[in-house]
MIDOSE-1310 file (N, C-alpha, C; in nm, 2 decimals, decimal comma, always signed):
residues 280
xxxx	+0,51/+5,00/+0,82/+0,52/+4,96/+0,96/+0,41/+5,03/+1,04; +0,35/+4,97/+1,16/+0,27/+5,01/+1,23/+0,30/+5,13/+1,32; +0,23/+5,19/+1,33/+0,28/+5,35/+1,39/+0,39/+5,34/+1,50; +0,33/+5,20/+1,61/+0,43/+5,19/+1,73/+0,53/+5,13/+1,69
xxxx	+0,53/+5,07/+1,59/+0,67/+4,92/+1,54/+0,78/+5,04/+1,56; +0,91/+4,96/+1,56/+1,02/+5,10/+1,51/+1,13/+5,00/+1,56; +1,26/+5,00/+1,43/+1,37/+4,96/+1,43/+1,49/+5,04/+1,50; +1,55/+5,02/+1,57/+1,71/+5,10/+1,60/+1,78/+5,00/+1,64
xxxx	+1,89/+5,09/+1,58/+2,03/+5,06/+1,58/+2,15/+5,13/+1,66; +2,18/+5,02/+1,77/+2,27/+5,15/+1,88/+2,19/+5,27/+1,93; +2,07/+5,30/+1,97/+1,97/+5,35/+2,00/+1,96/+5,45/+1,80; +1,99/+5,43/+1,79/+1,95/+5,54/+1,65/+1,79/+5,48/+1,54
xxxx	+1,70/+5,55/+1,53/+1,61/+5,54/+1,52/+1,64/+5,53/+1,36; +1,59/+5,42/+1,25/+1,67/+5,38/+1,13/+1,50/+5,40/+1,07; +1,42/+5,44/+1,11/+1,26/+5,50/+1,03/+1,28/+5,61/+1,01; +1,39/+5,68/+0,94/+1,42/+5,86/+0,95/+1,35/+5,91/+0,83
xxxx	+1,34/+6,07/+0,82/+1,29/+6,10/+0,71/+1,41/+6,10/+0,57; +1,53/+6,08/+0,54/+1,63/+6,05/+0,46/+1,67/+5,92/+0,44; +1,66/+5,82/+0,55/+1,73/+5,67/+0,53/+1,63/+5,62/+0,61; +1,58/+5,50/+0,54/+1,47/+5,39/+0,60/+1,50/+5,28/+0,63
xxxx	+1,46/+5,19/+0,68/+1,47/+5,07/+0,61/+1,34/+4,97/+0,54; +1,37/+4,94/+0,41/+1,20/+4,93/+0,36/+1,18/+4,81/+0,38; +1,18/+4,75/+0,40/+1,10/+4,60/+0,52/+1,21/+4,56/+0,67; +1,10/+4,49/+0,72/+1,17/+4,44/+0,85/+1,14/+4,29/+0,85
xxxx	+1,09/+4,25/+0,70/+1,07/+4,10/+0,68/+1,18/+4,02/+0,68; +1,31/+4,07/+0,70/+1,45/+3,98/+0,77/+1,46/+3,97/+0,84; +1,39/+4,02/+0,98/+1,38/+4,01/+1,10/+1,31/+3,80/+1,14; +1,25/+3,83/+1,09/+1,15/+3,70/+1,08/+1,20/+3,56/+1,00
xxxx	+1,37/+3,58/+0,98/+1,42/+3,48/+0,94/+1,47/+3,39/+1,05; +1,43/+3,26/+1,04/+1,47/+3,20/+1,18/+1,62/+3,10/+1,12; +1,72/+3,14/+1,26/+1,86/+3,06/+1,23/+1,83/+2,92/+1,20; +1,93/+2,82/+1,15/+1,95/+2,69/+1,09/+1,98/+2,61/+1,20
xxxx	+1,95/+2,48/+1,25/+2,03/+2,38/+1,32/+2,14/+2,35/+1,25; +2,24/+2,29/+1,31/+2,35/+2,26/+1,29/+2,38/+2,10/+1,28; +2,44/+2,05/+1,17/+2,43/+1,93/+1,18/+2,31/+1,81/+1,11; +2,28/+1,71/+1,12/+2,16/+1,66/+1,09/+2,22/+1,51/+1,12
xxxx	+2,08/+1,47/+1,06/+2,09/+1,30/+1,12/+2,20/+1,21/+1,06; +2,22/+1,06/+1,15/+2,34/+0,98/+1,11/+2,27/+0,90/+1,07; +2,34/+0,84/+0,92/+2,28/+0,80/+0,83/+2,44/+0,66/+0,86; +2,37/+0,54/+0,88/+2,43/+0,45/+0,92/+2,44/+0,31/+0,82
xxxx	+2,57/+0,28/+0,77/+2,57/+0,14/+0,68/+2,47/+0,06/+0,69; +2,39/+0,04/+0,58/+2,33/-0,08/+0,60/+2,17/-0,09/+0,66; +2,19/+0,03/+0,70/+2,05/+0,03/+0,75/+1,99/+0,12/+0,71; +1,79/+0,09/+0,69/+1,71/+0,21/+0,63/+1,71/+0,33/+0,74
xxxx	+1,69/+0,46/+0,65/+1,71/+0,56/+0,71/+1,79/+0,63/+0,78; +1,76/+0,69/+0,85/+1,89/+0,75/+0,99/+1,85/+0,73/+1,14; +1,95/+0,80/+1,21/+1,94/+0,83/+1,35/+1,94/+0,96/+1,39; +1,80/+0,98/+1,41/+1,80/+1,10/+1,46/+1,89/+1,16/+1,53
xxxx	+1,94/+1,31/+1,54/+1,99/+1,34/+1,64/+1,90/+1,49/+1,73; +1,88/+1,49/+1,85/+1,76/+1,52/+1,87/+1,82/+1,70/+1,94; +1,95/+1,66/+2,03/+2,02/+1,76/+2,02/+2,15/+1,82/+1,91; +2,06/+1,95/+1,88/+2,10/+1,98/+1,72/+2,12/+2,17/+1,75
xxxx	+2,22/+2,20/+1,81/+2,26/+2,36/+1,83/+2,16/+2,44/+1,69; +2,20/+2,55/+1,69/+2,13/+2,59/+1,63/+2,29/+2,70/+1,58; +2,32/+2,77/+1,42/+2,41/+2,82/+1,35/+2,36/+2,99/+1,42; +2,46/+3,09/+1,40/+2,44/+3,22/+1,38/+2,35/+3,23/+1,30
xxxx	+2,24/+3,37/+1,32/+2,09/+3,35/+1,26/+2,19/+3,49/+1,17; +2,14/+3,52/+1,05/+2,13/+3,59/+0,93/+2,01/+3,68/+0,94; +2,03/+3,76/+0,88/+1,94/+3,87/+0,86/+1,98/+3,97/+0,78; +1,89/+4,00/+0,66/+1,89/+4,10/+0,57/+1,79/+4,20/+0,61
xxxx	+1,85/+4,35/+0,55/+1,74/+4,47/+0,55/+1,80/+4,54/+0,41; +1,71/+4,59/+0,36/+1,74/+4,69/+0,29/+1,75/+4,81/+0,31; +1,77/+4,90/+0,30/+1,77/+5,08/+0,29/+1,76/+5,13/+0,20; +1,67/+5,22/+0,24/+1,71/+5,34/+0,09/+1,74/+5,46/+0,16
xxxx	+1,85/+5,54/+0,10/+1,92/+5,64/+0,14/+1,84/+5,83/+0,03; +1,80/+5,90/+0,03/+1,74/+6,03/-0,04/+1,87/+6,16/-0,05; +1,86/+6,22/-0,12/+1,89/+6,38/-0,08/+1,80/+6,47/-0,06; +1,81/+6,49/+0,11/+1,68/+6,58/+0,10/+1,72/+6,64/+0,24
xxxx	+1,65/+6,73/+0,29/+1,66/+6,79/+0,45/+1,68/+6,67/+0,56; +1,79/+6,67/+0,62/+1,79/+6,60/+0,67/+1,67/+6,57/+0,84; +1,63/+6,74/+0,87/+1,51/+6,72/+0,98/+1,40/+6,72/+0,89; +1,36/+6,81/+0,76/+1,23/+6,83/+0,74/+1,17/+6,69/+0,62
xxxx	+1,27/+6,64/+0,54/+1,23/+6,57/+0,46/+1,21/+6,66/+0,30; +1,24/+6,77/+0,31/+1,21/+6,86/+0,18/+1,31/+6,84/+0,07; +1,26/+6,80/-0,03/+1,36/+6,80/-0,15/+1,46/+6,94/-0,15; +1,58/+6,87/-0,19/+1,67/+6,98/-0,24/+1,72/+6,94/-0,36
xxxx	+1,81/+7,07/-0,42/+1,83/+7,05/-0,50/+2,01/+7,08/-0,59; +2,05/+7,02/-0,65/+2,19/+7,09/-0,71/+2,27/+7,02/-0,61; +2,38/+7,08/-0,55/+2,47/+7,05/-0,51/+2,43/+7,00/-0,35; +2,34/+7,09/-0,31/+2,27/+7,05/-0,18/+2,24/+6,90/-0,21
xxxx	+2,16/+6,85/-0,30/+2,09/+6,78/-0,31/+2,21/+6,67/-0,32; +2,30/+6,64/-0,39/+2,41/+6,58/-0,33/+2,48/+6,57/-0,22; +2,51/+6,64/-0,20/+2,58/+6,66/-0,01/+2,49/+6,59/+0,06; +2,42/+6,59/+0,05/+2,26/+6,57/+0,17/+2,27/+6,41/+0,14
xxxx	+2,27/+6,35/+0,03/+2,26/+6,22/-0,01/+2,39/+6,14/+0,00; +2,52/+6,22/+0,00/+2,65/+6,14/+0,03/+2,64/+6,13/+0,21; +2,57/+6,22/+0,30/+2,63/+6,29/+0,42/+2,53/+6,15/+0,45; +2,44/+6,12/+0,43/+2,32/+6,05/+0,47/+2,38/+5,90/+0,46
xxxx	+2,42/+5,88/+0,32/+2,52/+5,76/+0,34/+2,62/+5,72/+0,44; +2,71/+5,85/+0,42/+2,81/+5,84/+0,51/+2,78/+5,78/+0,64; +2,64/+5,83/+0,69/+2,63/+5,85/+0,83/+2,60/+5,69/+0,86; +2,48/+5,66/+0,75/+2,49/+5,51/+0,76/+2,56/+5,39/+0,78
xxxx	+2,67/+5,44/+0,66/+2,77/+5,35/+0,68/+2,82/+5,38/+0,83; +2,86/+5,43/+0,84/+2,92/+5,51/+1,00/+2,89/+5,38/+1,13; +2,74/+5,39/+1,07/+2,69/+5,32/+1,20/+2,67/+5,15/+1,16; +2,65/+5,12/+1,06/+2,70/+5,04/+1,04/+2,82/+4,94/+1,07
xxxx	+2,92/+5,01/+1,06/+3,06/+5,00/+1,11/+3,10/+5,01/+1,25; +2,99/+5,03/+1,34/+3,06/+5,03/+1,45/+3,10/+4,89/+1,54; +3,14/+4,92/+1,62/+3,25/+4,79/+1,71/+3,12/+4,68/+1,74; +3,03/+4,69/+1,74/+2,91/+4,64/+1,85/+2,78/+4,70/+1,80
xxxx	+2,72/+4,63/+1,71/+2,58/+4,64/+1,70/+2,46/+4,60/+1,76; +2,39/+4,66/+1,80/+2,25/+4,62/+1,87/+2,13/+4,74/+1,82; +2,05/+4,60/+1,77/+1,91/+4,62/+1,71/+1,85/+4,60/+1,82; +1,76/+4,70/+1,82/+1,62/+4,65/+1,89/+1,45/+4,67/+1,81
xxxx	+1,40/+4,58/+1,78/+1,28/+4,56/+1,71/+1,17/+4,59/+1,82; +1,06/+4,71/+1,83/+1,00/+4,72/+1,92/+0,86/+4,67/+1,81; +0,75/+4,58/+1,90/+0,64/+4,54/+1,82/+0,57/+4,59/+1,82; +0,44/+4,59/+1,74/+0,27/+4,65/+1,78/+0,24/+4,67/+1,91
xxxx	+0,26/+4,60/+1,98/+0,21/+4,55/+2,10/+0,32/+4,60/+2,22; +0,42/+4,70/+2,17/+0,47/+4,73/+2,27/+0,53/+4,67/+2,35; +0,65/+4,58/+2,35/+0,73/+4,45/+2,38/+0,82/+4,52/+2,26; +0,94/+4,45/+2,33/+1,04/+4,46/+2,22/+1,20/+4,35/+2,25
xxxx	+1,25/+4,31/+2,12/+1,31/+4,22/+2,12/+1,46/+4,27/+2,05; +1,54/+4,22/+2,13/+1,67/+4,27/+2,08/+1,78/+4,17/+2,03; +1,91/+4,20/+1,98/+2,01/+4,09/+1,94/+2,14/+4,20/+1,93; +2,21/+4,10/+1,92/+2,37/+4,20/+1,86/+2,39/+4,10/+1,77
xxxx	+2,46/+4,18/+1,63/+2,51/+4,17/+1,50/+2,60/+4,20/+1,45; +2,65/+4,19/+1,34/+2,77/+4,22/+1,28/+2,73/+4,18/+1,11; +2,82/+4,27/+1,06/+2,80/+4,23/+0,91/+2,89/+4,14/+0,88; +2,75/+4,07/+0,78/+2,79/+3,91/+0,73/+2,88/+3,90/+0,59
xxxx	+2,86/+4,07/+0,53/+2,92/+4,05/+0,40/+2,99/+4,17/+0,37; +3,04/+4,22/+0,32/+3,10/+4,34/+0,30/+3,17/+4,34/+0,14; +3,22/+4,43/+0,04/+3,17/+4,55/+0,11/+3,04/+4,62/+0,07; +2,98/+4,73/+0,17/+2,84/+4,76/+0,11/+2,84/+4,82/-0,03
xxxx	+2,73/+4,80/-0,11/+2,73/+4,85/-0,21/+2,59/+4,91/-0,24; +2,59/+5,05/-0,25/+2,49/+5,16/-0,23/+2,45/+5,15/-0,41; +2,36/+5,14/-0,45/+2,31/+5,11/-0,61/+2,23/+5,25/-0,60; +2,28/+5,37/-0,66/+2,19/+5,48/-0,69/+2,10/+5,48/-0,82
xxxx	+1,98/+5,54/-0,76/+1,93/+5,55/-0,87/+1,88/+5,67/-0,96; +1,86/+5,69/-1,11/+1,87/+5,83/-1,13/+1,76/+5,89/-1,11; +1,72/+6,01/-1,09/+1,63/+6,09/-1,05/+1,65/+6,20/-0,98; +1,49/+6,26/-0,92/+1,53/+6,35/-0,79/+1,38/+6,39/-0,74
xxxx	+1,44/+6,33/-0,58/+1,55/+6,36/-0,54/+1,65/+6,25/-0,55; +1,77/+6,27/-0,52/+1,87/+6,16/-0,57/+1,83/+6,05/-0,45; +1,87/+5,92/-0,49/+1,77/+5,80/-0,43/+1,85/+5,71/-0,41; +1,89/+5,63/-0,37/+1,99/+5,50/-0,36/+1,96/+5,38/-0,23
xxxx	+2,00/+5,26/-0,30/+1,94/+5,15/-0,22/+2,04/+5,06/-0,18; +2,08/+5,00/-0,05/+2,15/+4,88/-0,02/+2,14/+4,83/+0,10; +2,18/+4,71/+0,01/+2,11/+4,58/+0,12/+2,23/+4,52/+0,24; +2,18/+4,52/+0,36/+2,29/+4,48/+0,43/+2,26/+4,36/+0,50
xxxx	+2,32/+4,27/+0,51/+2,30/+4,14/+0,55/+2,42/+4,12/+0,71; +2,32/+4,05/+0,80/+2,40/+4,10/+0,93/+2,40/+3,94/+0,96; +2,51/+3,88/+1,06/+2,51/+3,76/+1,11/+2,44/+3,83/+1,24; +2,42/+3,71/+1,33/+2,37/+3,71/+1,48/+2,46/+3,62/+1,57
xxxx	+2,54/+3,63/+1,59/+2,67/+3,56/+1,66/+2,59/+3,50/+1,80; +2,51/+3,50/+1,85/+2,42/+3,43/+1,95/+2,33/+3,38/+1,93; +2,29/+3,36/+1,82/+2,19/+3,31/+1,71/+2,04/+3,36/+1,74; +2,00/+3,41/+1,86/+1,89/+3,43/+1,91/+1,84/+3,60/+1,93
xxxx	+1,76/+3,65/+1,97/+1,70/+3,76/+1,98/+1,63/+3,71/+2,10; +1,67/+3,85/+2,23/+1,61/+3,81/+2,34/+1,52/+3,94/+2,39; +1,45/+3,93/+2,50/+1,36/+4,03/+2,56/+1,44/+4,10/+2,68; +1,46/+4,25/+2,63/+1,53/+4,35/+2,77/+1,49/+4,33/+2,90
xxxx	+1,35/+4,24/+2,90/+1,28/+4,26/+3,08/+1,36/+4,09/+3,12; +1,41/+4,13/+3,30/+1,41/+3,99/+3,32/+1,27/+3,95/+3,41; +1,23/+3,82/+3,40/+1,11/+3,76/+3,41/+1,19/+3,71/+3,53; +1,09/+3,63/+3,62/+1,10/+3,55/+3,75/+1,01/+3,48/+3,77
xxxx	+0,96/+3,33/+3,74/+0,88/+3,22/+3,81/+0,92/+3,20/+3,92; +0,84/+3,20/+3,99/+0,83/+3,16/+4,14/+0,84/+3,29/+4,22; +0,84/+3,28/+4,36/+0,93/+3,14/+4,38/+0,81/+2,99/+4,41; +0,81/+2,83/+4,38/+0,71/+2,78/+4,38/+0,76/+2,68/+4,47
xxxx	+0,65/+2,61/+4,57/+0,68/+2,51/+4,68/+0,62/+2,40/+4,64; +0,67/+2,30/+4,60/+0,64/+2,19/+4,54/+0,66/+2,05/+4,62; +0,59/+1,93/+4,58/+0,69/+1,81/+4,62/+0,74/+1,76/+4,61; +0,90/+1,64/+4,56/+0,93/+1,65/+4,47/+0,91/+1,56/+4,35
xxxx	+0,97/+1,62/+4,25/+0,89/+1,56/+4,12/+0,74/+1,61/+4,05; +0,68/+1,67/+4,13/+0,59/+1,77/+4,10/+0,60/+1,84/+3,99; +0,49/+1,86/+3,86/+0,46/+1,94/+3,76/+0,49/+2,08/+3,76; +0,60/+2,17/+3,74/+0,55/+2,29/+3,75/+0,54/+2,39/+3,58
xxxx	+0,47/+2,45/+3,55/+0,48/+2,51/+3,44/+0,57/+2,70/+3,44; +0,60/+2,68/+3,40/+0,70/+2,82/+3,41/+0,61/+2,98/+3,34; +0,52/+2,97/+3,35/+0,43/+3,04/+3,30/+0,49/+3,17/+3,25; +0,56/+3,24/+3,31/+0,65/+3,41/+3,31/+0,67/+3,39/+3,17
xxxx	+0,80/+3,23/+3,12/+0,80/+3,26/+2,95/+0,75/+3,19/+2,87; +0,65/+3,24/+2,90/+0,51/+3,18/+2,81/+0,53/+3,31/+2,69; +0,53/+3,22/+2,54/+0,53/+3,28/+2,45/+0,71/+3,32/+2,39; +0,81/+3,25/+2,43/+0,91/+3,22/+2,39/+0,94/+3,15/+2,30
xxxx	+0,99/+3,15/+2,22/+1,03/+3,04/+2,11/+1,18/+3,02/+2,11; +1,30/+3,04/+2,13/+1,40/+2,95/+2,14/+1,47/+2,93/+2,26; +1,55/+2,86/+2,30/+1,61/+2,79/+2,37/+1,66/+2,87/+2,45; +1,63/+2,87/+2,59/+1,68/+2,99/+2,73/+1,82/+2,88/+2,84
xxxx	+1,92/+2,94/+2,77/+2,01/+2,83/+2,84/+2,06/+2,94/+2,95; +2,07/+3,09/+2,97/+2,12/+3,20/+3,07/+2,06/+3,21/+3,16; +1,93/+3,13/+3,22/+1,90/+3,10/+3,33/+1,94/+3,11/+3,48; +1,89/+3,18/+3,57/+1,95/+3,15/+3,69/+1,84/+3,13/+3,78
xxxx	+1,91/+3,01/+3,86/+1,79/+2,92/+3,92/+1,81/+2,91/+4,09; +1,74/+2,95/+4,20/+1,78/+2,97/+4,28/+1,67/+2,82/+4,35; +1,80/+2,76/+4,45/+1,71/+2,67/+4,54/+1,71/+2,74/+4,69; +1,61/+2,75/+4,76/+1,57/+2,77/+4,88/+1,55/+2,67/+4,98
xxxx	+1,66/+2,68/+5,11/+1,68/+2,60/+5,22/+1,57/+2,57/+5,27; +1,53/+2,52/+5,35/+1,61/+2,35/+5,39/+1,55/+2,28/+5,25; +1,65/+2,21/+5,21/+1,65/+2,12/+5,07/+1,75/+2,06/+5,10; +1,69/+1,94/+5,04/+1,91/+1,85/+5,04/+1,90/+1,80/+4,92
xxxx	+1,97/+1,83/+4,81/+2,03/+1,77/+4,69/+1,90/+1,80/+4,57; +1,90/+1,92/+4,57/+1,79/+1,97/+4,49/+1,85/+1,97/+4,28; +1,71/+1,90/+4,23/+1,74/+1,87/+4,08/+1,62/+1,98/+4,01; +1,68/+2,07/+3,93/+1,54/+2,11/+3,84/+1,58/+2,04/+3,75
xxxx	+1,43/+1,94/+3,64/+1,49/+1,95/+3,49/+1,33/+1,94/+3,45; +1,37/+1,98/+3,32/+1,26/+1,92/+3,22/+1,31/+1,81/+3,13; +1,20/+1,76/+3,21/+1,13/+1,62/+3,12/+1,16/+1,58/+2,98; +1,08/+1,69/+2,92/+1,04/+1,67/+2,80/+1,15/+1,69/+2,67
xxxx	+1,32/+1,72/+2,79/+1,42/+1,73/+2,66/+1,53/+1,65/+2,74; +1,51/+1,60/+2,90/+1,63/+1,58/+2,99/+1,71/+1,65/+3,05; +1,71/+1,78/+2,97/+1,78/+1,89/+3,07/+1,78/+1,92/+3,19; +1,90/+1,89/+3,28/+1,83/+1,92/+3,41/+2,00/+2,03/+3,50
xxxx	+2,01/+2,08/+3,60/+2,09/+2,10/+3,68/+2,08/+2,07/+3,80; +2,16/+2,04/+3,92/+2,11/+1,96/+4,02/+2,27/+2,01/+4,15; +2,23/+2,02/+4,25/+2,33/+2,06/+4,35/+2,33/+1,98/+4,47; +2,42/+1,89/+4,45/+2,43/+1,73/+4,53/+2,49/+1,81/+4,66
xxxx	+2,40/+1,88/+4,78/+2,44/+1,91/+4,89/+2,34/+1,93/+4,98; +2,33/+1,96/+5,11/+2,21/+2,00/+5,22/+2,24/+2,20/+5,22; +2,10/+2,20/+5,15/+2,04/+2,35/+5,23/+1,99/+2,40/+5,32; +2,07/+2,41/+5,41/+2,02/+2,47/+5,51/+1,94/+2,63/+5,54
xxxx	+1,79/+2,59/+5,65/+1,69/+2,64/+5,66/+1,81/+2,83/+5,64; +1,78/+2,93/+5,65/+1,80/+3,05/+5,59/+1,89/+3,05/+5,50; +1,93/+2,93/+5,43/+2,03/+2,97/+5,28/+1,98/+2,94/+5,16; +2,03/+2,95/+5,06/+2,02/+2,95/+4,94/+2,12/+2,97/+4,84
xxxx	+2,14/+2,87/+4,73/+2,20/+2,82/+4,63/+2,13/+2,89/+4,49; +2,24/+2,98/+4,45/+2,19/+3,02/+4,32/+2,27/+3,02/+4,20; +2,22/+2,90/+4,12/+2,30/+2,89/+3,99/+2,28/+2,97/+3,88; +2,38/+3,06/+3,79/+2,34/+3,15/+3,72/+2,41/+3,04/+3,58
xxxx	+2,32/+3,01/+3,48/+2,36/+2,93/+3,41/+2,41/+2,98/+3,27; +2,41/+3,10/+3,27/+2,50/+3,24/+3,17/+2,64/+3,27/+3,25; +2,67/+3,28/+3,32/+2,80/+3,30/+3,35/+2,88/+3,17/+3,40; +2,79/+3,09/+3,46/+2,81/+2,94/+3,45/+2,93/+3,00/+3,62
xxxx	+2,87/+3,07/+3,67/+2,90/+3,10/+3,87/+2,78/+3,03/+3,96; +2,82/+3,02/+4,06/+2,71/+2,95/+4,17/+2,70/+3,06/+4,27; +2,66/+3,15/+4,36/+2,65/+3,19/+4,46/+2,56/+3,17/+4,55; +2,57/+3,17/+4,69/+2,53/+3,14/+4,83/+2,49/+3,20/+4,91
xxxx	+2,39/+3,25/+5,01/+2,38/+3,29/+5,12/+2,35/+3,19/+5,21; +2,36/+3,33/+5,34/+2,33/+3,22/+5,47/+2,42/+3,17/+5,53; +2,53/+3,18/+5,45/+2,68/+3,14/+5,53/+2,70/+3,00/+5,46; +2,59/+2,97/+5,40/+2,66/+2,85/+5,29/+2,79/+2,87/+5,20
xxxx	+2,89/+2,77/+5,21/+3,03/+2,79/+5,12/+2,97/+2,72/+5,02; +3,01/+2,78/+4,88/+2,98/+2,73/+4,76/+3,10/+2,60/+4,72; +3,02/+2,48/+4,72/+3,11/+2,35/+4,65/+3,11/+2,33/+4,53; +3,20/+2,36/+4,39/+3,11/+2,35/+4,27/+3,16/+2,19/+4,24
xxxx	+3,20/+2,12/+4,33/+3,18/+1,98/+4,28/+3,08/+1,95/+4,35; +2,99/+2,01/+4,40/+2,86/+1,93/+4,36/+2,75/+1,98/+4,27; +2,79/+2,02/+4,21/+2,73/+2,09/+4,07/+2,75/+1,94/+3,99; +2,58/+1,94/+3,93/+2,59/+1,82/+3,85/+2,50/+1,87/+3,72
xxxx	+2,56/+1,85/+3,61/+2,43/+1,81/+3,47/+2,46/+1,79/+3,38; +2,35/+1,83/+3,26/+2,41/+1,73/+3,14/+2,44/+1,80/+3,07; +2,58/+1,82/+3,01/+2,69/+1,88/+2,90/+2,60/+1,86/+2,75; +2,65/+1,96/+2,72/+2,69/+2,09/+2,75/+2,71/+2,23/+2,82
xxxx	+2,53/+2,25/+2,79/+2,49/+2,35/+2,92/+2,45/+2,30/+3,04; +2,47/+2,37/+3,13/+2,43/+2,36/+3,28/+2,27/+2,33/+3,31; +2,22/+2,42/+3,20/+2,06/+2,43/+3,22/+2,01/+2,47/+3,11; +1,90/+2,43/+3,02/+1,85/+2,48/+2,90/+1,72/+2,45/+2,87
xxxx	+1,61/+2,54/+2,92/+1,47/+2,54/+2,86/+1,43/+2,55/+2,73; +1,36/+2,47/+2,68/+1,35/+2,49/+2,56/+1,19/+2,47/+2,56; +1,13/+2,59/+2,46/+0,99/+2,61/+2,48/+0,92/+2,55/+2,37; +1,02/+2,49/+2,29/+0,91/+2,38/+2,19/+0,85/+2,28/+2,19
xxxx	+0,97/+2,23/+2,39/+0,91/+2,13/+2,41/+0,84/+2,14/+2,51; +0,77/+2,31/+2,56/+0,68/+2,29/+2,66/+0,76/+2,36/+2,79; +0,73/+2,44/+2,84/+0,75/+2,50/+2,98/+0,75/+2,45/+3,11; +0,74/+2,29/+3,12/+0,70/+2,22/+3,26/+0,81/+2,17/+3,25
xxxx	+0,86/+2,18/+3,44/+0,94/+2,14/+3,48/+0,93/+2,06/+3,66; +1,03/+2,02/+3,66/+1,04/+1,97/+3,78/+1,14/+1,97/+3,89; +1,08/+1,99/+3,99/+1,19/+2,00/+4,12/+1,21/+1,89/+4,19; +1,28/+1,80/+4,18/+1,33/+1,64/+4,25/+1,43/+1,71/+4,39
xxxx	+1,41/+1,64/+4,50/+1,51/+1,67/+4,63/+1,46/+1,54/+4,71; +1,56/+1,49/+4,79/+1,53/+1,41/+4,88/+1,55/+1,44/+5,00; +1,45/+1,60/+5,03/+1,39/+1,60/+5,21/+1,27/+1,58/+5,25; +1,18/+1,54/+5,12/+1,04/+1,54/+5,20/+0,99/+1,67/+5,21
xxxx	+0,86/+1,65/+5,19/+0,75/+1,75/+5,23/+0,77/+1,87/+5,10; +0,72/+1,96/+5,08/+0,71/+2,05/+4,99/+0,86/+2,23/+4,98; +0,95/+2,20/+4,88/+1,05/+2,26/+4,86/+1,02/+2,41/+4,78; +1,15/+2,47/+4,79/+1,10/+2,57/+4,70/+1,24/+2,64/+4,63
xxxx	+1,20/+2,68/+4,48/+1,25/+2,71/+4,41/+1,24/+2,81/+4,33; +1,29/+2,92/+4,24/+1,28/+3,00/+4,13/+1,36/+2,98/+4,04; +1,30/+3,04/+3,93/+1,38/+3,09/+3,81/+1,38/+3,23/+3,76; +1,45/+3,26/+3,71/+1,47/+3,39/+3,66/+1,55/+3,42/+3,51
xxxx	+1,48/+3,51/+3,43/+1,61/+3,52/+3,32/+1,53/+3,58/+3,20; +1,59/+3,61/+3,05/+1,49/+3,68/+2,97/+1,42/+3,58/+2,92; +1,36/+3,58/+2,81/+1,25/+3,53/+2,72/+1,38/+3,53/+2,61; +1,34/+3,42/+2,49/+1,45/+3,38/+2,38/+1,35/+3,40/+2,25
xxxx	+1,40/+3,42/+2,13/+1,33/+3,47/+2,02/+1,41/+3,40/+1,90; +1,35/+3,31/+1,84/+1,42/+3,26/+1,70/+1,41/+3,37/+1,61; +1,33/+3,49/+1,62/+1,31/+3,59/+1,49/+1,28/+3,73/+1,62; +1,33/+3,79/+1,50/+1,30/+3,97/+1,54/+1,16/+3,99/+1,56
């Protein structure tokens, strides 16, 4: 691993001098869609289906566990040299086991990408090997129950004044690869009946009401709440979009989006939220 790279777990730093982990090439496993095409009597081929979720992402790492000083890395030996190699396990397992896992993968480049996990298989099974210092290896295989790996920073486009229908490109998560449905999208008064969507998958959310000049409408599309200033009362029946999520960018199919309203002249809008990661 590159000197800056570095894996933890629950902040615990898993590059130690006693327990490693010897690849981070599980990180780079990307989750499954769900589902596949309808294959229809009688007719060649299928029907696509174009919206296709994506399953809990998997991930394997290996470890290897030593007996040895647990700060200096110095072989021990005899009975030490055991102790040091069960205590080392132990501790792994330990953390392993706890209620709430969170990895965080920091890159070369100083960016880093996180997820929460859970083990996919149990129970662990530590394969020692003979020698010394005493040595042992096991592999742990984690589910990803949100299937994605996201970025700790939150980003914000905009805010951008547009016409409507106007091209805009979301530039902030540029360099994202899966699907950002936790979005919160703020429309800025005077607006009446403001739509963001992208095009290029039909996603859109849209707030069938008049914004008036110092308010604002802010949809947070992760908690799936609306809030208001300006003395605007929040109506969520005029909350409009298309099911399942409220709002969902997806950067496969390109970062441009659009703002539709019917007041004329040039509106304005933001986004905000993290960056999405098919892989560690």
């Amino acid at each position: 691993m590159a000197s800056v790279e570095a894996l933890t777990l629950n902040g615990v730093d898993l590059n130690g001098l006693v327990s490693n982990v010897e690849s981070v090439a599980g990180l780079l496993r990307t989750p499954v869609r769900r589902g596949e095409s309808i294959r229809v009597p009688g007719r060649h081929g299928a029907l696509r289906r174009a919206d296709r979720p994506y399953d809990p992402g998997e991930i394997t790492l290996p470890f290897w566990v030593i007996g040895a000083h647990p700060a200096t890395g110095v072989a021990l030996t005899g009975d030490e040299e055991a102790s040091s190699y069960y205590a080392r396990a132990d501790a792994l397992v330990a953390l392993l086991h706890a209620p709430d896992l969170l990895f965080e993968h920091t890159l070369p480049d100083g960016t880093s990408r996180r997820c929460r996990a859970e083990l996919a298989d149990e129970p662990l099974d530590f394969t020692r090997q003979a020698g010394s210092p005493l040595f042992g290896r096991v592999s742990v295989a984690l589910s990803l129950p949100d299937a994605f790996w996201y970025e700790p920073v939150l980003r914000t486009a905009g805010p951008y004044t547009v016409v409507t229908g106007a091209p805009v490109e979301l530039a902030p998560f540029a360099g994202a690869t899966a699907p950002m449905a936790g979005l919160q999208i703020t429309f800025t008064g005077p607006i009446n009946n403001p739509e963001l969507r992208q095009p290029e998958t039909g996603s859109f959310v849209a707030y069938d009401a008049v914004i008036g000049s110092g308010q604002t409408v802010t949809i947070d599309c992760d908690t799936e709440t609306i809030t208001a200033s300006g003395g605007l009362v929040v109506d969520y029946t005029k909350l409009r979009y298309r099911p399942p999520r409220w709002f969902e960018l997806d950067p496969t199919a390109g970062l441009e989006v659009q703002l539709v309203h019917t007041t004329g002249g040039s509106r304005t809008f933001t986004v905000a939220g993290q960056r999405k990661f098919l892989t560690g």
